[in-house]
C-alpha positions as CSV (number, residue, x, y, z in Angstrom):
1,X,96.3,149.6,119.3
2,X,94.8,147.1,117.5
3,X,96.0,145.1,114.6
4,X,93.9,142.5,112.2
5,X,94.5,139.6,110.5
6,X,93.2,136.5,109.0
7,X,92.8,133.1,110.4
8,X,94.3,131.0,107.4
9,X,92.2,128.0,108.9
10,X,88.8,129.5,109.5
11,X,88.6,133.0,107.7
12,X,88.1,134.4,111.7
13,X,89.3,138.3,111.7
14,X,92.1,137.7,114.7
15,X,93.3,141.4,116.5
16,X,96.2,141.5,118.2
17,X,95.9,143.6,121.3
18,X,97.9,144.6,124.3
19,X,95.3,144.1,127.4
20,X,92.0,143.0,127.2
21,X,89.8,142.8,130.7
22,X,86.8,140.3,131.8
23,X,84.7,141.5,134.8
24,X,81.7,139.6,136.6
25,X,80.8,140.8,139.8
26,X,83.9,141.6,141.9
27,X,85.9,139.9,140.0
28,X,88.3,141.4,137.5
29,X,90.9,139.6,134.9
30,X,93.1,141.2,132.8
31,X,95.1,139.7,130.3
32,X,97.7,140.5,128.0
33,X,97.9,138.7,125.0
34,X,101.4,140.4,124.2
35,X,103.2,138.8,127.0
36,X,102.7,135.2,126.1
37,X,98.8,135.3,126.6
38,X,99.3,135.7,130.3
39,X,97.2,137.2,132.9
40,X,98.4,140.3,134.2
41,X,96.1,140.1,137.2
42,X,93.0,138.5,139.2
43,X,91.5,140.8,141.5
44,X,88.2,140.0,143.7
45,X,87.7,143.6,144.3
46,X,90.6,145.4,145.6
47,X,91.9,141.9,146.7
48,X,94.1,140.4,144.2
49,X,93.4,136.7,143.8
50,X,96.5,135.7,142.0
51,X,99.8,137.9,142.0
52,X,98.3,140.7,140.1
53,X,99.6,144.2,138.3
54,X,97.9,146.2,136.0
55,X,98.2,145.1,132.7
56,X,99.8,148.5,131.4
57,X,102.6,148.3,134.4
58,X,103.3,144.8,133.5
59,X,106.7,144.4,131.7
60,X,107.0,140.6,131.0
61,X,105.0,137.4,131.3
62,X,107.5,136.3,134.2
63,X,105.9,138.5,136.2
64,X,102.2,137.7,135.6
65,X,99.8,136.2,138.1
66,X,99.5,133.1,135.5
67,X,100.8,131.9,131.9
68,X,100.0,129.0,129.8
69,X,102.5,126.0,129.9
70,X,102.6,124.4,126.3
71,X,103.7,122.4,124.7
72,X,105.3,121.2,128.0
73,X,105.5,122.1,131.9
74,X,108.1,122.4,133.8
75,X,111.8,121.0,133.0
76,X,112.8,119.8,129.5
77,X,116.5,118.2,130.3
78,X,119.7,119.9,129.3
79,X,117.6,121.3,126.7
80,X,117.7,118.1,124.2
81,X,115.7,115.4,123.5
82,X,115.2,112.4,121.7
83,X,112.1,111.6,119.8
84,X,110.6,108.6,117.6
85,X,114.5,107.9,116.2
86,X,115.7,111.9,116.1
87,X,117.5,114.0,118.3
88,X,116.6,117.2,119.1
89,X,117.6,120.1,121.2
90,X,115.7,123.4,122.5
91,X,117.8,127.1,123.4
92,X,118.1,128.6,127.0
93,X,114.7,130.6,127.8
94,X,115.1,130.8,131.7
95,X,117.8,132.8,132.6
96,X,121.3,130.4,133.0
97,X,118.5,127.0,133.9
98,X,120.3,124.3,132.3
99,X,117.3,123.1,130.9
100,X,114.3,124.9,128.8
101,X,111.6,125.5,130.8
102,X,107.8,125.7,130.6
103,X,107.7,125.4,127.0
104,X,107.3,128.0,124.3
105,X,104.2,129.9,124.5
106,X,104.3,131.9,127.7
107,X,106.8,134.0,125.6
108,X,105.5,134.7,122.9
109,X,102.9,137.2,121.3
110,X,99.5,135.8,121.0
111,X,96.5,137.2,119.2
112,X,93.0,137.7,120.4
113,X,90.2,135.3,118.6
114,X,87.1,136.9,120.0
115,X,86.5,138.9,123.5
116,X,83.7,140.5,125.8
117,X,82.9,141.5,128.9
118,X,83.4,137.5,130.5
119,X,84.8,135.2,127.8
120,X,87.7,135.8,125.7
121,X,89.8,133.6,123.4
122,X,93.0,133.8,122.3
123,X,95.4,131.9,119.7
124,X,99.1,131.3,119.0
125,X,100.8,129.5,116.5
126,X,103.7,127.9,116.0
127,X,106.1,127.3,113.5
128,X,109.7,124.8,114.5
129,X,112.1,127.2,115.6
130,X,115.3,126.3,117.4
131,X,112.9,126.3,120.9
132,X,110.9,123.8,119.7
133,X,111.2,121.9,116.6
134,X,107.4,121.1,115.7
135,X,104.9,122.9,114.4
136,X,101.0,123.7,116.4
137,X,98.4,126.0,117.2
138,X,97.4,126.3,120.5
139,X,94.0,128.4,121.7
140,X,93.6,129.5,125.0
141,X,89.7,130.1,126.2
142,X,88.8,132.2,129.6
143,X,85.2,132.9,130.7
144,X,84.8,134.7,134.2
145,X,81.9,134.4,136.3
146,X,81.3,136.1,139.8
147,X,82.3,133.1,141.7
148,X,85.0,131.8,139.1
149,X,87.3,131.6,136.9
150,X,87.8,129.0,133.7
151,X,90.5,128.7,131.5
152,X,91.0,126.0,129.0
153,X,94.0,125.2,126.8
154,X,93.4,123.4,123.3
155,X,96.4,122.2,121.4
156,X,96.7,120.7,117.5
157,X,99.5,119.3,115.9
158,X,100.0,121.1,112.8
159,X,103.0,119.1,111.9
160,X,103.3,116.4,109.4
161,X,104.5,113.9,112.0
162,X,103.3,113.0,115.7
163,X,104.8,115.5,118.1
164,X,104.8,115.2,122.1
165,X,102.6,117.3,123.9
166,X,102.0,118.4,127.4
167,X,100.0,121.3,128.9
168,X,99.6,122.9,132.2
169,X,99.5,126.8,133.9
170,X,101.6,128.6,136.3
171,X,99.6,130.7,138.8
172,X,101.0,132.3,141.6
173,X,99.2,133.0,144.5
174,X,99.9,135.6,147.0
175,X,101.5,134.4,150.2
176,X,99.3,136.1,153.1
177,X,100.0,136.1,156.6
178,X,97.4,132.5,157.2
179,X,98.1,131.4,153.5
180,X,97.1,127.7,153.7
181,X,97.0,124.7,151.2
182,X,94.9,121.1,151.4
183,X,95.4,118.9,148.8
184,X,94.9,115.4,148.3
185,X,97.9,113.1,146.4
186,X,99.3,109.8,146.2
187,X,103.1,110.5,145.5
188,X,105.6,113.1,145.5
189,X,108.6,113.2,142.8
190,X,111.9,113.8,144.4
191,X,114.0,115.9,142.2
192,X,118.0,116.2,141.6
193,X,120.4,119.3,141.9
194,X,119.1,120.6,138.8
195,X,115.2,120.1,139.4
196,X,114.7,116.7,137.3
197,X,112.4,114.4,138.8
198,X,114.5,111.1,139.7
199,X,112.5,108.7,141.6
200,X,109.1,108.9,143.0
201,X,107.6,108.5,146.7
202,X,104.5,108.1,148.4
203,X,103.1,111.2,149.5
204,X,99.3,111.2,151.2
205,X,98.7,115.1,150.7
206,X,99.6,118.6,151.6
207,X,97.7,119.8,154.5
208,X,99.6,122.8,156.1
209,X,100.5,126.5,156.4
210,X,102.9,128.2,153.4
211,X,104.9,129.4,155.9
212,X,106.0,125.8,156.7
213,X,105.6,124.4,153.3
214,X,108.5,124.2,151.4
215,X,108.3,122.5,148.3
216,X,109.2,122.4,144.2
217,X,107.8,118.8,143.0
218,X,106.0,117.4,140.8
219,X,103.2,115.8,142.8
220,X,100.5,112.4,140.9
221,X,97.5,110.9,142.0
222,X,95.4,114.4,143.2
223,X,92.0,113.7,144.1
224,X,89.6,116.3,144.8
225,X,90.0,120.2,144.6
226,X,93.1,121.9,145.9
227,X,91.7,123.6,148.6
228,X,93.6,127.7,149.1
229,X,92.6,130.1,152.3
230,X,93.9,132.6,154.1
231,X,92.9,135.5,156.1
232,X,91.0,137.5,153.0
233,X,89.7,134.4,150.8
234,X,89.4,131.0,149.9
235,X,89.6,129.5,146.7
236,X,89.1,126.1,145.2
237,X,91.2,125.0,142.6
238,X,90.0,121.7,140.7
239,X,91.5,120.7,136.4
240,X,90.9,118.0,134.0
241,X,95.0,117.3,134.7
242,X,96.0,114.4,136.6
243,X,99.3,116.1,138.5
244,X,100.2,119.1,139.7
245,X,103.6,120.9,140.8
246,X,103.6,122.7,144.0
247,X,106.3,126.0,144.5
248,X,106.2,127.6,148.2
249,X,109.6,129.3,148.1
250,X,110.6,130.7,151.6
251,X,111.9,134.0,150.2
252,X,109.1,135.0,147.9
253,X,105.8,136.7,148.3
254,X,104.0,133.9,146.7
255,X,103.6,130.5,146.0
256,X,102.4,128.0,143.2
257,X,99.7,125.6,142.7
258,X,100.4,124.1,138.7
259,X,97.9,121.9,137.1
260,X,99.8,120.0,134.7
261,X,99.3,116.7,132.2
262,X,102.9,115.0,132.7
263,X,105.3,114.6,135.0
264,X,108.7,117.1,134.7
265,X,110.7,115.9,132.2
266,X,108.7,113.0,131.1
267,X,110.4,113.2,127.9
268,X,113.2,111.5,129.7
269,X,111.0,108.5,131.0
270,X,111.5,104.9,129.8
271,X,107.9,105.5,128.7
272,X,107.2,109.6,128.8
273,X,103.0,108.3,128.0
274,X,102.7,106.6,131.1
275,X,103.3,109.6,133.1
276,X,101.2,112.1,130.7
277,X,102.7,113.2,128.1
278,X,100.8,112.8,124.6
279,X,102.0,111.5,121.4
280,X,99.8,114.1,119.4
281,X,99.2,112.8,116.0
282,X,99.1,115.3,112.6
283,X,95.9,117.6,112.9
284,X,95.3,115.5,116.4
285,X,94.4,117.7,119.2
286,X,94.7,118.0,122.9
287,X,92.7,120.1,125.4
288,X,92.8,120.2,129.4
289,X,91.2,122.9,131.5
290,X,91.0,124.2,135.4
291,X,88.9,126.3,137.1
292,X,89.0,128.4,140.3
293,X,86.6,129.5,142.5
294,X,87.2,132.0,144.6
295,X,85.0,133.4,147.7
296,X,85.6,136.2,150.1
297,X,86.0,134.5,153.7
């Protein structure tokens, strides 16, 4: 079912929709705009390339193969924070976290801009709410080829004061029997019981199988592509963000590679822009984007 609307700011007939799928070659994506403009699935094939369900079988965005991050990744401290002389606090979103997690957008409906068989663009916006106090619009652009995927997220402050702004994604990759991960990095946050970051040390890279990996940090300095293979495929991960957070849980059938613009909790920082997050001025807007390409081995 289809619903349509009108874009206040450009006159643009928006539908909101339940799935929409790109194809290019052997390579499938399906979205669903519902679930907090996630995608349901990446398949290269019958291979799926990120943790991947059909989009009619998928029940929340939690579940996806990827979601946006926005307007911050990761950890936002005991869900309060304090802001250019104000105090503010967010709600519990991630089961009993103590903090809010991975901002607003990955849970709520967005609606679909424009779509075809390899590009597709999608939009939510925001009004302050007790999750997030500020208002924004944030766009979310995909465009599929046969060797790879691009997503890009473009935020805008539609508040009447500046407004602090990360972005990032949260794909999860299938763990496979020779599931491996290169990357090249500079540091490694260490976190606390909770998950904050608390002090930072050096770290030359990842180079090693999942199975032995076993990391949730924040990770600065990454040069070069992430490089992902296993036994079915390889795939190259490179972004316009400067960090990334790394997941290999032991007891899960996946793991995550997260191109992000600020380190966890940066709020927090002595000085949250020195380790990425922006100070997004009114009508000011932010974009970052990744792709990945993906190859049969």
């Amino acid at each position: 079912m289809h619903v349509r609307r009108a874009s206040p700011e450009e006159g643009l007939a928006i539908t909101t929709s339940t799935s929409i799928e790109l194809t290019a070659g052997e390579l499938r994506l399906a979205l669903r705009p519902d679930l907090g403009g996630c995608m349901a699935g990446l398949w290269l094939g019958d291979l799926p390339v990120l943790r991947s369900t059909e989009p009619a079988g998928l029940a929340t965005s939690r579940l996806a193969g990827n979601y946006p991050l926005a307007p911050y990744s990761n950890r936002l401290g005991f869900r309060r924070f304090r802001w250019m002389g104000h105090d503010y606090t967010t709600q519990p979103n991630f089961d009993d976290n103590p903090h809010s997690v991975h901002g607003v957008a990955w849970q709520r409906p967005w609606a679909v801009v424009s779509s075809d068989a390899q590009r597709a663009e999608l939009s939510y916006e925001h009004q302050p709410d007790a999750h997030w106090p500020f208002a924004f619009e944030v766009r979310q652009v995909f465009e599929l080829t046969p060797e790879s995927l691009t997503t890009r997220l473009i935020i805008t402050n539609r508040a009447d004061i500046p407004q602090p702004v990360g972005l990032g994604w949260h794909p999860y990759f299938p763990k496979r029997t020779r599931s491996r991960l290169h990357i090249e990095l500079t540091d490694r946050w260490e976190p606390d019981a909770s998950g904050l970051p608390t002090r930072k040390v050096p770290q030359a890279g990842i180079d090693g199988d999942i199975a032995h990996l076993d990391f949730d940090n924040c990770f600065e300095g990454w040069r070069g592509d992430a490089k992902i293979r296993d036994e079915k495929m390889r795939m190259s991960l490179r972004a316009s963000t400067p960090y990334l957070v790394v997941f290999t849980p032991q007891n899960k059938p996946y793991f995550c590679v997260e191109p992000v613009t600020h380190v966890s909790n940066a709020i927090h920082m002595a000085d949250p822009q020195a380790h990425g997050l922006r100070k997004l001025a009114p009508g000011e807007t932010f974009e970052a984007w990744f792709t990945l390409d993906i190859a049969r081995v």
